[in-house]
N, C-alpha and C positions, 0 to 999 in steps of 0.2 A: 686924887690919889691918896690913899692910907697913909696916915704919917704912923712908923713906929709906934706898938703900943695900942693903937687904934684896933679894934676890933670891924672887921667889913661885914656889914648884914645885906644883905641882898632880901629886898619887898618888893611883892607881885601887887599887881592891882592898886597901884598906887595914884590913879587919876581921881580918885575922889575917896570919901566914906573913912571905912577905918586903914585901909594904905595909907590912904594919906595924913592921917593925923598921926599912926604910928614911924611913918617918915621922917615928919617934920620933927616929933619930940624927940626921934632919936637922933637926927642931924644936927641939933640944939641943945645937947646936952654939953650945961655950962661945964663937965671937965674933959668935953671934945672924946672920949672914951670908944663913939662910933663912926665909920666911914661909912656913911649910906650909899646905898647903889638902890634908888626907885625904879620899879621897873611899871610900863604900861605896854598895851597891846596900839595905843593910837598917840603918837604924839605931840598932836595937836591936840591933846585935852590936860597939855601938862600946864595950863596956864596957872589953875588954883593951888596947884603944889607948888610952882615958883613963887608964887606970892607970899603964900601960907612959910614957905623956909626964909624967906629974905634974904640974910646977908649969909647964911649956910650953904645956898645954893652956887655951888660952885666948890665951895670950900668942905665941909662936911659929907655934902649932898651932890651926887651926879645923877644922872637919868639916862637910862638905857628903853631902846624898845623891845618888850617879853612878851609874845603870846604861846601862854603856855600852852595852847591846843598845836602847838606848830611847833616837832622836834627840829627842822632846819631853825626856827627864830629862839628854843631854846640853845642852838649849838653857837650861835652866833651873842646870843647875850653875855654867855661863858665865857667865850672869846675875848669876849672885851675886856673880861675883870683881869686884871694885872695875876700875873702868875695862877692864872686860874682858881684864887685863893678865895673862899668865902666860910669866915667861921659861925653867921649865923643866918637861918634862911626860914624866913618868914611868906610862907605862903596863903597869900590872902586874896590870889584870884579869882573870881566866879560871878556866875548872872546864877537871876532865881528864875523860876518859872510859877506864875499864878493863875490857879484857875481851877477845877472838878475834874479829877483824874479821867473822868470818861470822856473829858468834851479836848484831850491833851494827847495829843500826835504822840506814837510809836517813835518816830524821828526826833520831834522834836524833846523827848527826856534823853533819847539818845546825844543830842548836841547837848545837852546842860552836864 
């Protein structure tokens, strides 16, 4: 929970990549200024975020599950943050898709 003074940032896509390193620096910041709220879509992949924050995790840092393709798991992510309050919202969600536009499903650029 936000201790006064603390600013709450709520980050998407935080199981790996750049979520997670922008996670971990802000849950680490030596004058404590952020209350992280990581969010992932699976959380069973929160192992390298708990690692990567150590002694933040719990304290600076909590983990919520967000998939942002799912307006019920975004109403329910909201829910959890304490007065509904977030002052900053780092949206860093997304898969790519690789390959020659012609040989790339209709559907599938539709899911990305």
């Amino acid at each position: 929970m936000a201790n006064s003074g603390q600013r709450v940032v709520l980050i998407t896509g935080c199981s790996s990549g750049i979520g997670l390193r922008i996670a971990v620096t802000l849950a680490k910041d030596e004058k404590k200024r952020y209350h992280v709220i990581a969010t992932m879509r699976d959380l069973k992949k929160k192992d390298k975020l708990v690692e990567a924050a150590g002694d933040a995790y719990g304290k600076t840092l909590m983990l919520l599950p967000l998939d942002v393709c799912s307006d019920e798991s975004v109403k329910q992510c909201i829910n959890n943050v304490k007065d509904r309050h977030i002052d900053i919202l780092i949206n860093n969600a997304g898969v790519g898709l690789l390959g020659p536009v012609e040989s790339i499903s209709i559907d599938e650029m539709k899911r990305v």
